[in-house]
C-alpha positions as CSV (number, residue, x, y, z in Angstrom):
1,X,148.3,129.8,38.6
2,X,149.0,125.9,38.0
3,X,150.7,126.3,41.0
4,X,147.9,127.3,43.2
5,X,145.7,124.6,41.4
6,X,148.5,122.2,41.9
7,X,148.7,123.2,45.7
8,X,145.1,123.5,46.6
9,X,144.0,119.8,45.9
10,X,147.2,118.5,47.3
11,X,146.0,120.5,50.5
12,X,142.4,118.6,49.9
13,X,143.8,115.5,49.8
14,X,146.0,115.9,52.7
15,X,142.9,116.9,55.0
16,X,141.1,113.7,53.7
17,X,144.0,111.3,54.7
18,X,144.5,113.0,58.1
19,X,140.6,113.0,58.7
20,X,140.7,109.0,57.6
21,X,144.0,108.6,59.9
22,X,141.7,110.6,63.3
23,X,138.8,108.5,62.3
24,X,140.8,105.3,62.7
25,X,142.3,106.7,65.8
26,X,139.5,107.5,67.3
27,X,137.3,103.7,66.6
28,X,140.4,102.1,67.7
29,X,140.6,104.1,71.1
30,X,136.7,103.7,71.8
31,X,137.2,99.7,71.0
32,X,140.0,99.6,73.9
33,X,137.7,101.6,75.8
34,X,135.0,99.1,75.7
35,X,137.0,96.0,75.8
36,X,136.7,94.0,72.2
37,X,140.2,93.5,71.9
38,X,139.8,91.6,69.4
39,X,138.3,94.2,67.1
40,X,140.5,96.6,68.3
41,X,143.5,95.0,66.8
42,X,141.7,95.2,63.1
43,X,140.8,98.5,63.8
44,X,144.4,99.2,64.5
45,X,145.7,97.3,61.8
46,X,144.1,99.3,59.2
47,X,145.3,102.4,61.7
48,X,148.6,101.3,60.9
49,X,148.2,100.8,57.0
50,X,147.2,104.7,56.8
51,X,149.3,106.0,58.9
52,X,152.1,104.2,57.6
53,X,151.2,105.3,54.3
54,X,150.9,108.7,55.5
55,X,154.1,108.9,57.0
56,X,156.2,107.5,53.8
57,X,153.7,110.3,51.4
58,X,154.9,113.1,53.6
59,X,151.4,113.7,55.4
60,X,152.2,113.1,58.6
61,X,155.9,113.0,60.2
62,X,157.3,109.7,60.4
63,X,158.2,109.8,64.3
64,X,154.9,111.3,65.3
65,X,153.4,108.3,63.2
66,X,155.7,105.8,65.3
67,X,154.5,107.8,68.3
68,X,151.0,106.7,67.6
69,X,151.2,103.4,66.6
70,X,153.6,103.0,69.5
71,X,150.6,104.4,72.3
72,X,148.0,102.2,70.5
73,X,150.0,99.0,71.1
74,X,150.7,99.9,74.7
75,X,147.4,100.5,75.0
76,X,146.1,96.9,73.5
77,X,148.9,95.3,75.6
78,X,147.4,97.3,79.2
């Protein structure tokens, strides 16, 4: 039983951090899109913070979070 307890609010909390990790995504993406570079690369530095965080917590694998850093910087650079 504390296993289940133990398991379901680690799930919770997992959803919440990759839900704050899309949302970042996603701002960051419609920035590029509309050309404030310049916000962009805050939006992407606190992109990085989480997904880097993430990534070290187990959340999200680490290459798929090199990956997207990776494609947001290409993107920034274009």
């Amino acid at each position: 039983m504390k296993d289940l307890r133990k398991s379901k609010k680690k799930y919770a909390q997992n959803l919440r951090t990759k839900s704050q990790i899309k949302h970042l995504w996603n701002e960051s993406n419609a920035l590029l899109k509309a050309g404030k570079k310049d916000e962009a690369k805050e939006a992407m530095k606190s992109f990085q913070q989480a997904i880097d965080k993430a990534a070290k917590k187990g959340v999200v694998m680490k290459n798929k979070a090199n990956r997207r850093k990776s494609t947001l910087m290409k993107k920034l650079v274009k």
